[in-house]
mmCIF file as Biopython writes it, N, C-alpha, C and O atoms, coordinates in Angstrom:
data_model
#
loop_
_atom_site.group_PDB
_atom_site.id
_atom_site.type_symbol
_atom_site.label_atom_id
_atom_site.label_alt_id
_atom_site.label_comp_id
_atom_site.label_asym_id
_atom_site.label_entity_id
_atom_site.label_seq_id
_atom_site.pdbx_PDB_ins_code
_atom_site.Cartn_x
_atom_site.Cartn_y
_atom_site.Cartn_z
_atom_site.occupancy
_atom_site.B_iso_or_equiv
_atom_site.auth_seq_id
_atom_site.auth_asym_id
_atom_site.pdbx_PDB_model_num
ATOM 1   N N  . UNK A ? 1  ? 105.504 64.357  122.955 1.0 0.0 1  A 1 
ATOM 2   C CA . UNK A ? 1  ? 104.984 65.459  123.744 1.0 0.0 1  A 1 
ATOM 3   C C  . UNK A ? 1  ? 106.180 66.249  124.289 1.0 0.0 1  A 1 
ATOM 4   O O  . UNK A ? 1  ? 107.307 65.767  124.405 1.0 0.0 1  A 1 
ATOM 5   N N  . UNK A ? 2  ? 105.817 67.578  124.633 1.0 0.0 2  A 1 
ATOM 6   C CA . UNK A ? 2  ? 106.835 68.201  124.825 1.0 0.0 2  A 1 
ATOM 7   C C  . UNK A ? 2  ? 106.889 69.002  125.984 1.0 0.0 2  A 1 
ATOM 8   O O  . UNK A ? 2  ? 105.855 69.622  126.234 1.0 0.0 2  A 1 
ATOM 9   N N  . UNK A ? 3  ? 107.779 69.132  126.700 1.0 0.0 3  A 1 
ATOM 10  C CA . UNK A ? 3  ? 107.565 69.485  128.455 1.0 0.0 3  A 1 
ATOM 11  C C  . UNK A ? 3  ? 107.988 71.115  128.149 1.0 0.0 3  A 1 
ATOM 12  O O  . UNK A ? 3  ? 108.747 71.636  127.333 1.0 0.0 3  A 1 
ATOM 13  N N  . UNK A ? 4  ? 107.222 71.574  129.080 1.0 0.0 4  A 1 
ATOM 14  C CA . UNK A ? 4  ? 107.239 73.319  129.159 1.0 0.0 4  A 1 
ATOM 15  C C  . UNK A ? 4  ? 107.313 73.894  130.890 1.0 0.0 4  A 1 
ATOM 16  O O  . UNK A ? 4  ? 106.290 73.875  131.574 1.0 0.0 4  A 1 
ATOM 17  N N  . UNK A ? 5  ? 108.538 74.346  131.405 1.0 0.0 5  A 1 
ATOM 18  C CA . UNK A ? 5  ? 108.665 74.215  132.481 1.0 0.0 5  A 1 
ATOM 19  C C  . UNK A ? 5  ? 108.436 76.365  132.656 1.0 0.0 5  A 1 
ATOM 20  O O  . UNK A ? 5  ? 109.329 76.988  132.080 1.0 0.0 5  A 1 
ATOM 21  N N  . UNK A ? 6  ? 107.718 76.940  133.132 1.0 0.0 6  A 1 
ATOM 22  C CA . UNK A ? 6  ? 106.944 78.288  133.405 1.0 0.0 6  A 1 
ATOM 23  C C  . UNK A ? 6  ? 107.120 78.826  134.915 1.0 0.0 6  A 1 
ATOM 24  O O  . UNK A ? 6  ? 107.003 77.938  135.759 1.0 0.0 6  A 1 
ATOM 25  N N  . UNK A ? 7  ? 107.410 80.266  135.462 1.0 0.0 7  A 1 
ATOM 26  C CA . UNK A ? 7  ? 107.258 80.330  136.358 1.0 0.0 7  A 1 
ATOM 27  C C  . UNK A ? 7  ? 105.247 81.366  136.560 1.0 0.0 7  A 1 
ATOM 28  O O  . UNK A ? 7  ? 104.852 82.358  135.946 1.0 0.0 7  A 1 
ATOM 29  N N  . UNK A ? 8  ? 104.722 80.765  137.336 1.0 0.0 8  A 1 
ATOM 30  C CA . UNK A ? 8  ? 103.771 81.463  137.351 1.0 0.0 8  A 1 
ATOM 31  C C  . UNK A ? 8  ? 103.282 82.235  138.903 1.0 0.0 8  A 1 
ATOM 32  O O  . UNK A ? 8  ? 103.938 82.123  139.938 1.0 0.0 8  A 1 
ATOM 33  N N  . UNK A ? 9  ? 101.877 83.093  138.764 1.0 0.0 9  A 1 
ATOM 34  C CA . UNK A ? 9  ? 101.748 83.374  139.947 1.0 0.0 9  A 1 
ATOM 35  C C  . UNK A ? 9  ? 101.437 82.406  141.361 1.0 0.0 9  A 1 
ATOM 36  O O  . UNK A ? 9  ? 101.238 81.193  141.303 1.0 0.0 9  A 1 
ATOM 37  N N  . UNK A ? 10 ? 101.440 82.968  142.242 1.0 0.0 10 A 1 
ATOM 38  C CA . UNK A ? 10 ? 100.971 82.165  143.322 1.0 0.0 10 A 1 
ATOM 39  C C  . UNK A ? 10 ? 99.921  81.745  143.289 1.0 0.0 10 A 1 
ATOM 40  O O  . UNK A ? 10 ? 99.674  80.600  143.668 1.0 0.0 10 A 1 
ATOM 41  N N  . UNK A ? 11 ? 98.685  82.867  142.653 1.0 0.0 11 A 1 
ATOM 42  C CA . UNK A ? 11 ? 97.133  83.010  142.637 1.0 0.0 11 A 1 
ATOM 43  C C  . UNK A ? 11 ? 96.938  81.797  141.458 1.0 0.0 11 A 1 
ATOM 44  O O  . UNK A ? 11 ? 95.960  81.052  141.522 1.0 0.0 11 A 1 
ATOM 45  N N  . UNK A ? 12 ? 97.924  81.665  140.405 1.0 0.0 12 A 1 
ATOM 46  C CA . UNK A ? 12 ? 97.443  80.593  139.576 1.0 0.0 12 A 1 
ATOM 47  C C  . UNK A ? 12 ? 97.808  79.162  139.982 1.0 0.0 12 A 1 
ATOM 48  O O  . UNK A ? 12 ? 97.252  78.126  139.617 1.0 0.0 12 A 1 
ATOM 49  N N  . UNK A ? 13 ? 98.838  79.304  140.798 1.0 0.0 13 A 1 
ATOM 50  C CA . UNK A ? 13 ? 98.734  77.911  141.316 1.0 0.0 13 A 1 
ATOM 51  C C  . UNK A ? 13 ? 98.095  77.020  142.433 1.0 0.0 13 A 1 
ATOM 52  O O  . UNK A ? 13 ? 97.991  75.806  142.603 1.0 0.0 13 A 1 
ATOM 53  N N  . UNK A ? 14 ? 97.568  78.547  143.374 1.0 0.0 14 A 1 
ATOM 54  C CA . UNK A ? 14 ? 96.208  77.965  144.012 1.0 0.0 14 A 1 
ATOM 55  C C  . UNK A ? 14 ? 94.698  77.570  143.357 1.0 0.0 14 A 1 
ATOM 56  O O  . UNK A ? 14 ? 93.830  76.822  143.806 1.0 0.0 14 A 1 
ATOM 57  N N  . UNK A ? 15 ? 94.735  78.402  142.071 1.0 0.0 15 A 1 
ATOM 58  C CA . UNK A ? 15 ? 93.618  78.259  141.191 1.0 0.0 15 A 1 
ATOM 59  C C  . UNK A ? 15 ? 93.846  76.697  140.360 1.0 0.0 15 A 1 
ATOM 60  O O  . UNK A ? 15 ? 92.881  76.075  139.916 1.0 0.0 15 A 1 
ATOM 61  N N  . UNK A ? 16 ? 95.403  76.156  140.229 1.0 0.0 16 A 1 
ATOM 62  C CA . UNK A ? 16 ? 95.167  74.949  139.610 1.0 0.0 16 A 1 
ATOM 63  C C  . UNK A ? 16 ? 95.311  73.724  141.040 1.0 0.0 16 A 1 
ATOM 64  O O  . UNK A ? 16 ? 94.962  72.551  140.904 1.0 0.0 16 A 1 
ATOM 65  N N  . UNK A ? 17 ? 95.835  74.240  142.246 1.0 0.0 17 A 1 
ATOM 66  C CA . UNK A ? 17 ? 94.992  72.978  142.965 1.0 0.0 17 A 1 
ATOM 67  C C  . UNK A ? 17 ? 93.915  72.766  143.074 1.0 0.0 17 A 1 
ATOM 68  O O  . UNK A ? 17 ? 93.454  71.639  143.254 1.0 0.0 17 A 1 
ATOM 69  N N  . UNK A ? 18 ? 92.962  74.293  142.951 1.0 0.0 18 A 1 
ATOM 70  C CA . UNK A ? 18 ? 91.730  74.075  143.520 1.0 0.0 18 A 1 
ATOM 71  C C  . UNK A ? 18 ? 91.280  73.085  142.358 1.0 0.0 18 A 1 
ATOM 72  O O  . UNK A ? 18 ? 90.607  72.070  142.542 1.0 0.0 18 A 1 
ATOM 73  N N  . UNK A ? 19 ? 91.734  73.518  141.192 1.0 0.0 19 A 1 
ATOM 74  C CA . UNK A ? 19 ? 91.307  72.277  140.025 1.0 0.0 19 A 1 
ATOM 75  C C  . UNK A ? 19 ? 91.132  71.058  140.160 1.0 0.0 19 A 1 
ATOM 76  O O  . UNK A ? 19 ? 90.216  70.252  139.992 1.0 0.0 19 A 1 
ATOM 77  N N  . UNK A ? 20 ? 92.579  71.056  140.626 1.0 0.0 20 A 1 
ATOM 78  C CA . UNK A ? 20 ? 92.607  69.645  140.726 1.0 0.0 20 A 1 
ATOM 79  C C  . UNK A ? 20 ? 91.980  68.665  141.975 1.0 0.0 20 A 1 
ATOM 80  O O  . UNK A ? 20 ? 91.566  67.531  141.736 1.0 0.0 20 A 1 
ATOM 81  N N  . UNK A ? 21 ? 91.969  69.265  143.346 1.0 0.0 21 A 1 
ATOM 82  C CA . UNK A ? 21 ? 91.148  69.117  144.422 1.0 0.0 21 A 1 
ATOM 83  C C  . UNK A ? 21 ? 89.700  68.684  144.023 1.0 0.0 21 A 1 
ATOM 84  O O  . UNK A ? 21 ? 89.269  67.614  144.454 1.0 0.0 21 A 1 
ATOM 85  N N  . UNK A ? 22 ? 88.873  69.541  143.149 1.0 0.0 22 A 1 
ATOM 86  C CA . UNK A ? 22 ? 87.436  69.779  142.950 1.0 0.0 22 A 1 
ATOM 87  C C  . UNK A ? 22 ? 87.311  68.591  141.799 1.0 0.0 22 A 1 
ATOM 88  O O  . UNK A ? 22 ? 86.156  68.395  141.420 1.0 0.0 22 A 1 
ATOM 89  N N  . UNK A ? 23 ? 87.964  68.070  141.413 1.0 0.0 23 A 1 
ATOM 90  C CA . UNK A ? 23 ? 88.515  66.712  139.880 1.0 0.0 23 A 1 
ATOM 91  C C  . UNK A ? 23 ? 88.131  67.363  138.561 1.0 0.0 23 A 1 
ATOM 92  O O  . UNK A ? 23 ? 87.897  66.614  137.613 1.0 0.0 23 A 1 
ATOM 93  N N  . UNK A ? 24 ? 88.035  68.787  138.388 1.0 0.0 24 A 1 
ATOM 94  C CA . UNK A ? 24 ? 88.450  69.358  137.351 1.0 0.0 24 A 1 
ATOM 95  C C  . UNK A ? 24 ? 89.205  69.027  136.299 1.0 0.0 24 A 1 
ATOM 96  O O  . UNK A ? 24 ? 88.917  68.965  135.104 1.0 0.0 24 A 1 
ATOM 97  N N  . UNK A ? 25 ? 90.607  68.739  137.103 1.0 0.0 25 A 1 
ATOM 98  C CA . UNK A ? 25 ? 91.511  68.366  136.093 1.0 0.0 25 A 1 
ATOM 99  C C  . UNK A ? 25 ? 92.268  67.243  137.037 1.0 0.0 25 A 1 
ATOM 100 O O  . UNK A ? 25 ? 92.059  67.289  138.249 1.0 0.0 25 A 1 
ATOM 101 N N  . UNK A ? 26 ? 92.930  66.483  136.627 1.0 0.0 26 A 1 
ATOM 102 C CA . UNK A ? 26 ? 93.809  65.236  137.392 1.0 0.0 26 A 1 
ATOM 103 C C  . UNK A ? 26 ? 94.816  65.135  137.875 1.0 0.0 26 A 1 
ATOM 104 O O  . UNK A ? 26 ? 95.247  64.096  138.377 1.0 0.0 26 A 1 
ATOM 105 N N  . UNK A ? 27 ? 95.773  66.906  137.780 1.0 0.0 27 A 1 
ATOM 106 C CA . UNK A ? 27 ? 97.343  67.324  138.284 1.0 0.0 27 A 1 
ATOM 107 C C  . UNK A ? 27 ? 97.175  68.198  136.877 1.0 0.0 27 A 1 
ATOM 108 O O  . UNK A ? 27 ? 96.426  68.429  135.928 1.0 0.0 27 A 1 
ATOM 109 N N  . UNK A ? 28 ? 99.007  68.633  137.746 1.0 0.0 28 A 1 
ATOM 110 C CA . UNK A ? 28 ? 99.285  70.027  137.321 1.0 0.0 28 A 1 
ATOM 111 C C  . UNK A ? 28 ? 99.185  70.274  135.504 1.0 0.0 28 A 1 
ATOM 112 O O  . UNK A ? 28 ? 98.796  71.221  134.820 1.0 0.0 28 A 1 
ATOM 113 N N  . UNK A ? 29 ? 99.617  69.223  135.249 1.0 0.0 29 A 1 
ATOM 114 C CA . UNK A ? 29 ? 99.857  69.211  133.396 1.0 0.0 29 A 1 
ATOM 115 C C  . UNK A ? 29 ? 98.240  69.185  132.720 1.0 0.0 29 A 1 
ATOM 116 O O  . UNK A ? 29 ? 97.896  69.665  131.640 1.0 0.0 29 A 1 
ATOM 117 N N  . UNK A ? 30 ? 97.473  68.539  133.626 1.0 0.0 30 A 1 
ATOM 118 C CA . UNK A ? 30 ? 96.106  68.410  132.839 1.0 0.0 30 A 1 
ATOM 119 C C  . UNK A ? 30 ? 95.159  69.652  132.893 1.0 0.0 30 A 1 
ATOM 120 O O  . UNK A ? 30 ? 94.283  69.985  132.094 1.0 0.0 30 A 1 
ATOM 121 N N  . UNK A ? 31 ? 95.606  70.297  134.146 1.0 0.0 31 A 1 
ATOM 122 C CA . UNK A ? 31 ? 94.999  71.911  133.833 1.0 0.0 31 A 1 
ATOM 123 C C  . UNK A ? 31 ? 95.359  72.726  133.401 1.0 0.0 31 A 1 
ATOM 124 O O  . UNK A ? 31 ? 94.620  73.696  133.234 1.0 0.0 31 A 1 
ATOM 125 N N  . UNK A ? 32 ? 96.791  72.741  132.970 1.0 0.0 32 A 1 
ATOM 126 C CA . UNK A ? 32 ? 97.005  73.517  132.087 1.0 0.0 32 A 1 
ATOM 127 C C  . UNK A ? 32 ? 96.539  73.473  130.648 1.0 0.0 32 A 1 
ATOM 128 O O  . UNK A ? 32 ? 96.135  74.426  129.982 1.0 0.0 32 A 1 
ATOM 129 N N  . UNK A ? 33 ? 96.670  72.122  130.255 1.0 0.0 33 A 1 
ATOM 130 C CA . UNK A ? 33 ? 96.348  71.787  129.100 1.0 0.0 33 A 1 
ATOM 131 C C  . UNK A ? 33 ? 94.698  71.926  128.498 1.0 0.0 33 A 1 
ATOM 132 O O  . UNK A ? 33 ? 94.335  72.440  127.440 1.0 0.0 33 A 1 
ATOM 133 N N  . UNK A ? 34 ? 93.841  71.261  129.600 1.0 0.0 34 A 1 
ATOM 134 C CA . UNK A ? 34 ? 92.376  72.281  129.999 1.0 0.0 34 A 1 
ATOM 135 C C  . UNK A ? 34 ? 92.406  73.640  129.586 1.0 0.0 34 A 1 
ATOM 136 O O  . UNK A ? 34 ? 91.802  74.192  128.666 1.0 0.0 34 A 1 
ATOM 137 N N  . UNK A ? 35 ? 93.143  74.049  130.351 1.0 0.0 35 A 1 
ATOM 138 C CA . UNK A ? 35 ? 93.366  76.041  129.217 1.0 0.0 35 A 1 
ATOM 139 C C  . UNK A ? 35 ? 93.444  76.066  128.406 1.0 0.0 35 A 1 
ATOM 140 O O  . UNK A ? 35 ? 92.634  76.515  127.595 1.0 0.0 35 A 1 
ATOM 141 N N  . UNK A ? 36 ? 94.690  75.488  128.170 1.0 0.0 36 A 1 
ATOM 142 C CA . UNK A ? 36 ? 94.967  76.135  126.702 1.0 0.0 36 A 1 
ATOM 143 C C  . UNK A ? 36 ? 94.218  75.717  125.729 1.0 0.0 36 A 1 
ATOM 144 O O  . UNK A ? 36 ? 94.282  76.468  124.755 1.0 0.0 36 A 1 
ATOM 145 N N  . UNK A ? 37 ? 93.326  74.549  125.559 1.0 0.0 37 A 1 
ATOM 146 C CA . UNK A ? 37 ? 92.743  73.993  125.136 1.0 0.0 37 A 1 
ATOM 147 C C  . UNK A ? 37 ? 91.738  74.927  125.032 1.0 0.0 37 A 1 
ATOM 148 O O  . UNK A ? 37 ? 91.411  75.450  123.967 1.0 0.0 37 A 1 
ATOM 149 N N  . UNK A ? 38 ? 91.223  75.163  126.134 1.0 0.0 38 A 1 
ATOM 150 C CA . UNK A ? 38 ? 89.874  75.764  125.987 1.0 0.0 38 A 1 
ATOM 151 C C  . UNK A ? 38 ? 90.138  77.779  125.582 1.0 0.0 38 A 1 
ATOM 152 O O  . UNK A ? 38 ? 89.287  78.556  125.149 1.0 0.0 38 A 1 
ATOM 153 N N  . UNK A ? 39 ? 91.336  78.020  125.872 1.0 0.0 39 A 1 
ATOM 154 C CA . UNK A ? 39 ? 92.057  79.584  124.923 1.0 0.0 39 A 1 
ATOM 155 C C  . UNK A ? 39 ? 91.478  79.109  123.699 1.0 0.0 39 A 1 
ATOM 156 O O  . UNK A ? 39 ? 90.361  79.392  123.265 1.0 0.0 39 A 1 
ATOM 157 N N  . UNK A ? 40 ? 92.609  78.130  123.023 1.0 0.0 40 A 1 
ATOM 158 C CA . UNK A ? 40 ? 92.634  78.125  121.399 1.0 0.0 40 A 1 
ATOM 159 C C  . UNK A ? 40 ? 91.154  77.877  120.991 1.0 0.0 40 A 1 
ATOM 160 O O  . UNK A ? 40 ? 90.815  77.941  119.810 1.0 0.0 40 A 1 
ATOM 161 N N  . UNK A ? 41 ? 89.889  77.465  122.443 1.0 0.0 41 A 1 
ATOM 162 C CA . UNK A ? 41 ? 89.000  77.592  121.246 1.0 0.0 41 A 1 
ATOM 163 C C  . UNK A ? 41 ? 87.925  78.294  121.362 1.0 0.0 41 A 1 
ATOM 164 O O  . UNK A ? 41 ? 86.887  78.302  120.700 1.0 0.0 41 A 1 
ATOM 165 N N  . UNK A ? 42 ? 88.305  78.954  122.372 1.0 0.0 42 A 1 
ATOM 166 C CA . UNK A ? 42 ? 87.889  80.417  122.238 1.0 0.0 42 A 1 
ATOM 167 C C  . UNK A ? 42 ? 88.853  81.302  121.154 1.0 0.0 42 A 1 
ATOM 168 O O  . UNK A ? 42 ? 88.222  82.064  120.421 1.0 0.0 42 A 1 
ATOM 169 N N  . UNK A ? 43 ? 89.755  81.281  121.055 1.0 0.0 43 A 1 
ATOM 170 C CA . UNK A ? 43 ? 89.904  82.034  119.968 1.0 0.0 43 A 1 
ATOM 171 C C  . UNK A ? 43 ? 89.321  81.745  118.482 1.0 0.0 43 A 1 
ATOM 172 O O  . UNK A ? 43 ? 88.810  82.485  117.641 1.0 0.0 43 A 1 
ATOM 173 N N  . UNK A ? 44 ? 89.589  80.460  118.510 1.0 0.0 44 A 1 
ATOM 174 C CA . UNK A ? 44 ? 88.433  79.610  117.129 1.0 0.0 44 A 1 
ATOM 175 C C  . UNK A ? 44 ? 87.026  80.467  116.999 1.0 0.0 44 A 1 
ATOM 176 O O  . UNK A ? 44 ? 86.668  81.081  115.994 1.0 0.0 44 A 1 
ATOM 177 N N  . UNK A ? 45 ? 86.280  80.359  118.308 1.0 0.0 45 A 1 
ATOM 178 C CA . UNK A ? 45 ? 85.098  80.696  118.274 1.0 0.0 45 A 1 
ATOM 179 C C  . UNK A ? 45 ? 85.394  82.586  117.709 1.0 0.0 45 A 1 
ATOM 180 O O  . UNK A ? 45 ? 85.141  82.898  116.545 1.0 0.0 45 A 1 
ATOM 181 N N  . UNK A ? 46 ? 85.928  83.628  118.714 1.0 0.0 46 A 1 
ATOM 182 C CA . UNK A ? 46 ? 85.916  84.867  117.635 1.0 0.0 46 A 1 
ATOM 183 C C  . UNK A ? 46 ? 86.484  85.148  116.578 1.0 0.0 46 A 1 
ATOM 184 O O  . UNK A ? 46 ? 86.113  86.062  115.842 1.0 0.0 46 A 1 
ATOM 185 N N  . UNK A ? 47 ? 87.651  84.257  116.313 1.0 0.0 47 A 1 
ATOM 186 C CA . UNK A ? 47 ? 87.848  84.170  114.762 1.0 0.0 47 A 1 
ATOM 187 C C  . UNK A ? 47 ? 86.659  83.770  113.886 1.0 0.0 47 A 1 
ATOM 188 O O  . UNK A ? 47 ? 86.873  84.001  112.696 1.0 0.0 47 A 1 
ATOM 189 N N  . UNK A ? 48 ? 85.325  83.171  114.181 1.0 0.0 48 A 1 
ATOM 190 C CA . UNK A ? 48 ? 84.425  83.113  113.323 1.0 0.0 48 A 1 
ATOM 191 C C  . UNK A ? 48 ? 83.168  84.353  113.422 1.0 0.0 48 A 1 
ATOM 192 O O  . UNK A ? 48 ? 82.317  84.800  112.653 1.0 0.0 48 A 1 
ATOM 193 N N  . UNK A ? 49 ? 83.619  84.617  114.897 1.0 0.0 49 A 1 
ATOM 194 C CA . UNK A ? 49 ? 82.590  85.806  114.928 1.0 0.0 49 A 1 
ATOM 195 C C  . UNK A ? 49 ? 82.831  87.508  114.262 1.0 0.0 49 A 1 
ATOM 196 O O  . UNK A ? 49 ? 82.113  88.487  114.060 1.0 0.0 49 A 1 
ATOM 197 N N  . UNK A ? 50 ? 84.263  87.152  114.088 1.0 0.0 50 A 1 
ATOM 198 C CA . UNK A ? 50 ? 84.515  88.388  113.770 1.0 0.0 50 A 1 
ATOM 199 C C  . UNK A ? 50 ? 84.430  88.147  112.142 1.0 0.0 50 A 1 
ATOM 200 O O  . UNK A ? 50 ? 83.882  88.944  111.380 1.0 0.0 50 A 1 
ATOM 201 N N  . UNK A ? 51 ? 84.983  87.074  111.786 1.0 0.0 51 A 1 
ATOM 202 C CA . UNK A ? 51 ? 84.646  87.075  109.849 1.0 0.0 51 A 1 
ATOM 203 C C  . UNK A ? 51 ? 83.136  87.422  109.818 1.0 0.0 51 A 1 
ATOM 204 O O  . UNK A ? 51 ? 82.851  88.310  109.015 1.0 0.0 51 A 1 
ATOM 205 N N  . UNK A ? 52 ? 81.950  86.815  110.647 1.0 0.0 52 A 1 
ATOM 206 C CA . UNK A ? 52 ? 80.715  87.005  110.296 1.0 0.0 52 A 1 
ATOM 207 C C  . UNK A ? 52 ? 80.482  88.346  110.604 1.0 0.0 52 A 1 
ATOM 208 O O  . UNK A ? 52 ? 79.297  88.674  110.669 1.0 0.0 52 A 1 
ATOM 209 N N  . UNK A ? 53 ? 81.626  89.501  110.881 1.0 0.0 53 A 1 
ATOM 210 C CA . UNK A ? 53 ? 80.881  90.721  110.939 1.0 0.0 53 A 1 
ATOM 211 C C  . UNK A ? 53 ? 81.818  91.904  110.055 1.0 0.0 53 A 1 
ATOM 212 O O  . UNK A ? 53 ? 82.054  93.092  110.273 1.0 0.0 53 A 1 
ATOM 213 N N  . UNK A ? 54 ? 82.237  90.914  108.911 1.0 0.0 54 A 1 
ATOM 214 C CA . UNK A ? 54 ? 83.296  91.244  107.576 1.0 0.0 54 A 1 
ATOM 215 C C  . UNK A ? 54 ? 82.040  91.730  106.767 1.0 0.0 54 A 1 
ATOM 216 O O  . UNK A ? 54 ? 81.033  91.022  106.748 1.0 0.0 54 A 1 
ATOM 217 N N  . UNK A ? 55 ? 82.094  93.196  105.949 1.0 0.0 55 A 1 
ATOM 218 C CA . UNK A ? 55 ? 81.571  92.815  105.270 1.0 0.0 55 A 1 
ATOM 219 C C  . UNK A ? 55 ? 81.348  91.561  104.449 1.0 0.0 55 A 1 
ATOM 220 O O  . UNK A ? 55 ? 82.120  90.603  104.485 1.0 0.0 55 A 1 
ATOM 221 N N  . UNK A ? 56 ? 79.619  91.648  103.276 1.0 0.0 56 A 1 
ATOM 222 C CA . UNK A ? 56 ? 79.881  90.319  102.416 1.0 0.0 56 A 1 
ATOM 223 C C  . UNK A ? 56 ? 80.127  90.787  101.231 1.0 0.0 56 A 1 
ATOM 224 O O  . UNK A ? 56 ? 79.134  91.166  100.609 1.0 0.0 56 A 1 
ATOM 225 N N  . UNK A ? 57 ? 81.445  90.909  100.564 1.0 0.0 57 A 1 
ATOM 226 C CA . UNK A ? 57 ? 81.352  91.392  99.320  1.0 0.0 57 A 1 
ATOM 227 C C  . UNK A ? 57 ? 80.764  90.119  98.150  1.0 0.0 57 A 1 
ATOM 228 O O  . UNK A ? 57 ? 81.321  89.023  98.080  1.0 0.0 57 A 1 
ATOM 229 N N  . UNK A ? 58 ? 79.839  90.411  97.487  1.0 0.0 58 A 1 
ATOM 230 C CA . UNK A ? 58 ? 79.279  90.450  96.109  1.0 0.0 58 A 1 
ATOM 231 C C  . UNK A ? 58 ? 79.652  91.086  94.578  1.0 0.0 58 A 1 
ATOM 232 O O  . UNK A ? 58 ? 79.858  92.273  94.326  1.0 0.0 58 A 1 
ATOM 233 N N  . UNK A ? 59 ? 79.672  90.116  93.775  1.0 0.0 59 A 1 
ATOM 234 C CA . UNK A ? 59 ? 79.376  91.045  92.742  1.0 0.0 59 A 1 
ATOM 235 C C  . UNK A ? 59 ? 80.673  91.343  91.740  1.0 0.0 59 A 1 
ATOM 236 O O  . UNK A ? 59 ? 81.774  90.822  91.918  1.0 0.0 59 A 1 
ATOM 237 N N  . UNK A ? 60 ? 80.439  92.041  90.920  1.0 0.0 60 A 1 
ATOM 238 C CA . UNK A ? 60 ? 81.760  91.923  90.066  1.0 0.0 60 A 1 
ATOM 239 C C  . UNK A ? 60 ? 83.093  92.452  90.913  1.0 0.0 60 A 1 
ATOM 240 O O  . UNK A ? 60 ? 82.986  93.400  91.691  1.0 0.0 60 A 1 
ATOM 241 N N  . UNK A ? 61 ? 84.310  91.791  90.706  1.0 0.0 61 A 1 
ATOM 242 C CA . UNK A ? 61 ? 85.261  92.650  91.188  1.0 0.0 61 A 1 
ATOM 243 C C  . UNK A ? 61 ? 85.488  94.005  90.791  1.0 0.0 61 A 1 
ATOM 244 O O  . UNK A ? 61 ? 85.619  94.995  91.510  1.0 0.0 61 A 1 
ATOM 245 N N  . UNK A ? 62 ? 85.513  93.924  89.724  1.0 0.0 62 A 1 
ATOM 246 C CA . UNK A ? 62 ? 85.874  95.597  89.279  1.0 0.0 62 A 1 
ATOM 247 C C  . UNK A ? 62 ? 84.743  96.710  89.586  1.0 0.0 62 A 1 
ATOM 248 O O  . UNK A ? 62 ? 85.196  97.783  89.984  1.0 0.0 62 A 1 
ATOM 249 N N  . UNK A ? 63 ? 83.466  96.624  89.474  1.0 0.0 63 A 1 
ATOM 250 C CA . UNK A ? 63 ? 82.573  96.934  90.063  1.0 0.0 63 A 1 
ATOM 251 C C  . UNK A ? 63 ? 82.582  97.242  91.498  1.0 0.0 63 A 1 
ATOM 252 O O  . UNK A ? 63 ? 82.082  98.363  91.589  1.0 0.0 63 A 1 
ATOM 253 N N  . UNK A ? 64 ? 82.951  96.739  92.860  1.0 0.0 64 A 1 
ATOM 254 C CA . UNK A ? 64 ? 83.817  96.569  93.614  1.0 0.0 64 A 1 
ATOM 255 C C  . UNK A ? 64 ? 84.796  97.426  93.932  1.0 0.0 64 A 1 
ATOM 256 O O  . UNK A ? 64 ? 84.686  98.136  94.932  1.0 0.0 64 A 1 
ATOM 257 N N  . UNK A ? 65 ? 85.664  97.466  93.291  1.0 0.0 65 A 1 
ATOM 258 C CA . UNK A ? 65 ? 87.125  98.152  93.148  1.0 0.0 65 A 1 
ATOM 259 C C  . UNK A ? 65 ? 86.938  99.730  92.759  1.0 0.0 65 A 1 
ATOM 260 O O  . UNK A ? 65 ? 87.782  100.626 92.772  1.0 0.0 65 A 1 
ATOM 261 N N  . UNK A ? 66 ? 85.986  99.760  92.518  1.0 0.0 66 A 1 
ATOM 262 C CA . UNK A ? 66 ? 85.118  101.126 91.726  1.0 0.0 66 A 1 
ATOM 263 C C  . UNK A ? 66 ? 84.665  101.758 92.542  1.0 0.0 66 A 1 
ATOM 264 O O  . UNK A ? 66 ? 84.904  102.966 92.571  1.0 0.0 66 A 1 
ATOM 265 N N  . UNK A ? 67 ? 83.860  101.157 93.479  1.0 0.0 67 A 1 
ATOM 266 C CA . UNK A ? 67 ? 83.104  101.532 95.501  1.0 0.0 67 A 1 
ATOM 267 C C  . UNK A ? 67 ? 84.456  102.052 95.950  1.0 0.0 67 A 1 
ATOM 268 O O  . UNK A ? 67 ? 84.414  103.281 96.004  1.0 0.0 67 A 1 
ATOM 269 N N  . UNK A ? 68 ? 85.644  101.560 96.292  1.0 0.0 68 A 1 
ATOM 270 C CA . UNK A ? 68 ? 86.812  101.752 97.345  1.0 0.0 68 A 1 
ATOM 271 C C  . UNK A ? 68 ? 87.107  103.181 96.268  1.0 0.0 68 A 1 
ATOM 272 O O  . UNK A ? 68 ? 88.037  103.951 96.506  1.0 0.0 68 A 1 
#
């Protein structure tokens, strides 16, 4: 594992005691990691929402290539 030492705001480090206060998370490293965790999968999640609003191409390629 690999240590990542950040300066951040004030507002985020009252937002990760309150974390940890409320047992959210268990100290400072576990709420962060809670984020980022939960970033990457939100980004997971619109990386699939946005392919599902790709067109669907069908059909011959050249046929295809013929449309563009």
């Amino acid at each position: 594992m690999t240590t990542l030492s950040i300066p951040i705001s004030s507002e985020l480090a009252t937002f990760i005691e309150t974390l940890i206060r409320s047992g959210k998370a268990s100290n400072k490293a576990d709420a962060v990691r809670r984020a980022l965790t939960y970033f990457a999968e939100e980004q997971a999640v619109n990386a699939v929402l946005e392919a599902q609003r790709e067109p669907n191409l069908k059909g011959n390629i050249r046929d295809l290539m013929k449309k563009l």
